[in-house]
N, C-alpha and C positions, 0 to 999 in steps of 0.2 A: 254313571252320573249320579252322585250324591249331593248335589248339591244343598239340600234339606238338610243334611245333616248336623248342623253346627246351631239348628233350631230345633230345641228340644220340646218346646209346645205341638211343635209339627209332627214329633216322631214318639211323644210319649202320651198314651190315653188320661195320663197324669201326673203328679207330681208330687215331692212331699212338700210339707208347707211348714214354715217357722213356724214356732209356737211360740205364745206370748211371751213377751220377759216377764221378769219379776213383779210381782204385784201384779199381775193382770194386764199390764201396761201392753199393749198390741205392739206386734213388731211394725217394722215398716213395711213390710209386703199387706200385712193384715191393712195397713192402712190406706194403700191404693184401692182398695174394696169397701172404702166407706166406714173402716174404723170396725167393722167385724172378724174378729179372727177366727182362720180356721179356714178362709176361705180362698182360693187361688186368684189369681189377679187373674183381670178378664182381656181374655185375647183376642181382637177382632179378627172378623174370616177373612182368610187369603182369599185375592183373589182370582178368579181362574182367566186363562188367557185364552184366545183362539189361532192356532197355528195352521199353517198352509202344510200338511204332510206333504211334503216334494221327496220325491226319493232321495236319501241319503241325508235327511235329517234325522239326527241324534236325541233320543227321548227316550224314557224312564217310565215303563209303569208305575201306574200311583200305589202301590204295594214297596217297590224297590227290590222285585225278585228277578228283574232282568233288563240290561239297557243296549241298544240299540241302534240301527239306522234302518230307516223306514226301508221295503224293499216295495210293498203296496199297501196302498190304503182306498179305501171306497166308504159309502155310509154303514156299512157294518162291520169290517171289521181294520185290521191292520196288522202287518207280518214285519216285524223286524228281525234284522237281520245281527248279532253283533260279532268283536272282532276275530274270534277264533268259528265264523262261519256257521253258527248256528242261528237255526230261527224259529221264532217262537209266531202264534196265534192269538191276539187280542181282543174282545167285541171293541169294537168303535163306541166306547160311551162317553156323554159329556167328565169330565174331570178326571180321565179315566189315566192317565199320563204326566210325568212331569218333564216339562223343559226349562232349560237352566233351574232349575227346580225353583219352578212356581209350577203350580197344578196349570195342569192345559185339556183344550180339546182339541182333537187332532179332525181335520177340516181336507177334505180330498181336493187335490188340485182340479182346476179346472183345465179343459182343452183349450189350446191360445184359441182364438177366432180366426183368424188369418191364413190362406195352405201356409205349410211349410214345405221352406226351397230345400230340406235333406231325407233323402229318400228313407220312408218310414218302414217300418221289418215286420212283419209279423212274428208270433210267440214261436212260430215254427223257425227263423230264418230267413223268410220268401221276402219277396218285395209284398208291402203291402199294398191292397188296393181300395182307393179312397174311394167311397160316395160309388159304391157299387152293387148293383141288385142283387142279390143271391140268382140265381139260374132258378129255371124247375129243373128238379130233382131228375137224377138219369134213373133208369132202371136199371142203372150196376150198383151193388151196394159193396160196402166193406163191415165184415162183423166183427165184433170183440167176444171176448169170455160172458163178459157181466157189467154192471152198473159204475163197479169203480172202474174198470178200462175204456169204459165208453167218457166218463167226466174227465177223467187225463187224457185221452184224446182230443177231448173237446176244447180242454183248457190249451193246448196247444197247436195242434192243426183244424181249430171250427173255422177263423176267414180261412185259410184255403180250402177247404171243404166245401163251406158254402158258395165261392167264389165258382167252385168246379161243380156245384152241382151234386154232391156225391152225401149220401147218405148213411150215417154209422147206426150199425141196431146194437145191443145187446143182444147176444145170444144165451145169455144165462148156462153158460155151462157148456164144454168141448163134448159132452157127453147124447147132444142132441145133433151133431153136425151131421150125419149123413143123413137122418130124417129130413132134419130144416132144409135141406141141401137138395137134396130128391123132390122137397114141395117148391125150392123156389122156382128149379130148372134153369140152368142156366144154359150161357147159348151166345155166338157173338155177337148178340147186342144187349143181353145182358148177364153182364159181367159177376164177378162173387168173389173179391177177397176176404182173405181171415184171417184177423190176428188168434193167435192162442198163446197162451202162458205154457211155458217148462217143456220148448220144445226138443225133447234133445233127445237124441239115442237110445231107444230103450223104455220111452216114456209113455203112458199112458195114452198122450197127446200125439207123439209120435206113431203109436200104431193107431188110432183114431183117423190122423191124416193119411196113411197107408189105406185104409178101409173105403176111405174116400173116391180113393181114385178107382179102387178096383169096381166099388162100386156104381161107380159114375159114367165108367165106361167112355167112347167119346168125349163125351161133355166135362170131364174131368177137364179137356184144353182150357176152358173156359174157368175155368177156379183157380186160384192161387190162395194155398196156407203158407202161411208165414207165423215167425213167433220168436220169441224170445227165451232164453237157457233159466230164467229166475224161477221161483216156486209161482209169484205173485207178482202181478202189475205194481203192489206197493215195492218191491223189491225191484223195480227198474228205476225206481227213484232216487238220485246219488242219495249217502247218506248224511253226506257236508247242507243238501240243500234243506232235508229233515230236521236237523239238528243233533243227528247222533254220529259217534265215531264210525258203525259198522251196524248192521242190520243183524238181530240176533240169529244165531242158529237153534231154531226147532226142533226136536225131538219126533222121529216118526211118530204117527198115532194122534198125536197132536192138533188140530187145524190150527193152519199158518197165522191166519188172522189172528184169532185170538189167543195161540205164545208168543206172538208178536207185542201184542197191548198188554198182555200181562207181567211179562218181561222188562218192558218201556214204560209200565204204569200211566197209558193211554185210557186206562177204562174200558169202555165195552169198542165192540168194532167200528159202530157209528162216529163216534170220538176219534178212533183211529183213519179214518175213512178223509174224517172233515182235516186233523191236522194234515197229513199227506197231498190230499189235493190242494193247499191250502200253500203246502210249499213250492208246489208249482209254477214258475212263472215263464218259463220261456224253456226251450229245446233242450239249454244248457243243464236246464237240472234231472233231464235226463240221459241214461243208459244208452249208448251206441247202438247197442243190437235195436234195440226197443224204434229209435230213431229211424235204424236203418229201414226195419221192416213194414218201417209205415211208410215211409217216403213211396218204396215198392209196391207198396198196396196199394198208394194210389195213382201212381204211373200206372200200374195195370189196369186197372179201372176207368181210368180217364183219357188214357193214350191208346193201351191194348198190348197184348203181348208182343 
């Protein structure tokens, strides 16, 4: 959307200006400014509009580096989405956007007042459930790698989590699991799934969760590891919902994270961290495995083996 374009007061920090004619005589631009030449005629401020962000309206950062249809918005920020499926990261700031190109502010819908008669989904899938208490927490937990696994989990199964009662920790790292695991005790009434990253054949993770069991002896019935085949939680992320064609390939030696954002020219991890979660909006924008193993983790948790 360029709509701006064809107003070059709007798109140029300035201008060149007629010079006098002959003899001094001021041109006629000079003289909409009062008979001074030299001086640019004075252009009153646009003004800005305020817009209902409804998903799938069409808006233009006030720079014009990327245009869009809203995918969400809230008071801080806004993710658009445009037509080759990429999306981008905005702060929510006044004037910060254009529609039909007049500057706008983009204004988060409100919830109707009203129930609605069609059955509402959660970010998972699930049937949602309205105007419902969280549970107290079970003593079965399910755990993740770390901070970023635990906020994409949350972005997309926390009502059904909260709904069931079930608690996600961070575990910062598959490399404390048979400790963490030996202090929780687990047992058939309290339960212990686990997600981990790069579960596969041969893996680090893999023989970790082997260790597990042996060490856990009985009580091993009571645990379920599960996990996903990517390096990184970011990597169960499609890459269409990112913004990129394909997730780079790292170079052993490397940490993932950052040949990632340096690759992608994301900046430091944090910046990486916030766009990815950021793309997240529902199940869909993630990885099958990633899906599957959670859905399992919490039928076990919740129902039992």
């Amino acid at each position: 959307m360029h709509g701006s374009s064809g107003d070059p007061g709007f798109r140029s920090t300035g201008g060149a200006v007629r010079a006098p004619g002959r003899g001094g005589t001021p041109s006629s631009g000079a003289g909409r400014t009062g008979g001074l030449p030299g001086l640019a005629p004075h252009r009153p401020k646009r003004e800005v509009v305020s817009v209902v962000a409804e998903p799938g309206l069409v808006v233009e950062d006030a720079a014009e580096t990327f245009c869009g249809a809203v995918i969400r918005a809230d008071v801080r920020e806004v993710v658009l989405e445009d037509s080759a499926g990429r999306r981008r990261l905005f702060p929510n700031k006044p004037a910060a956007f254009l529609h039909e190109g007049r500057p706008a502010t983009l204004v988060p819908p409100q919830r109707a007042a009203g129930p609605s008669t069609t059955p509402q989904r959660s970010a998972s899938g699930s049937r949602r459930v309205e105007a419902h208490r969280a549970k107290t927490a079970l003593p079965h937990r399910i755990w993740v790698e770390g901070l970023h696994d635990a906020a994409i989990v949350e972005r997309v199964w926390g009502h059904d989590l909260r709904v069931e009662g079930v608690v996600v920790e961070p575990l910062h790292g598959a490399d404390v699991l048979v400790e963490a695991a030996q202090e929780f005790g687990p047992g058939p009434d309290r339960r212990l799934g686990v997600l981990v990253d790069h579960l596969v054949t041969g893996s680090k993770e893999s023989r970790i969760a082997e260790g597990l069991r042996r060490e856990l002896g009985p009580a091993a019935a009571h645990v379920l590891v599960l996990g996903h085949p990517y390096v990184d939680i970011w990597e169960a992320v499609k890459p269409r919902a990112v913004g990129i064609a394909a997730w780079p390939t790292i170079p052993r030696g490397i940490e993932w994270k950052k040949g990632v954002c340096e690759a992608l020219g994301w900046g430091d991890e944090r910046d990486g961290a916030h766009r990815v979660l950021a793309s997240v909006s529902t199940w869909t924008d993630l990885e099958t495995p990633l899906i599957t193993a959670m859905e399992q983790l919490i039928d076990f948790v919740t129902v039992g083996p």
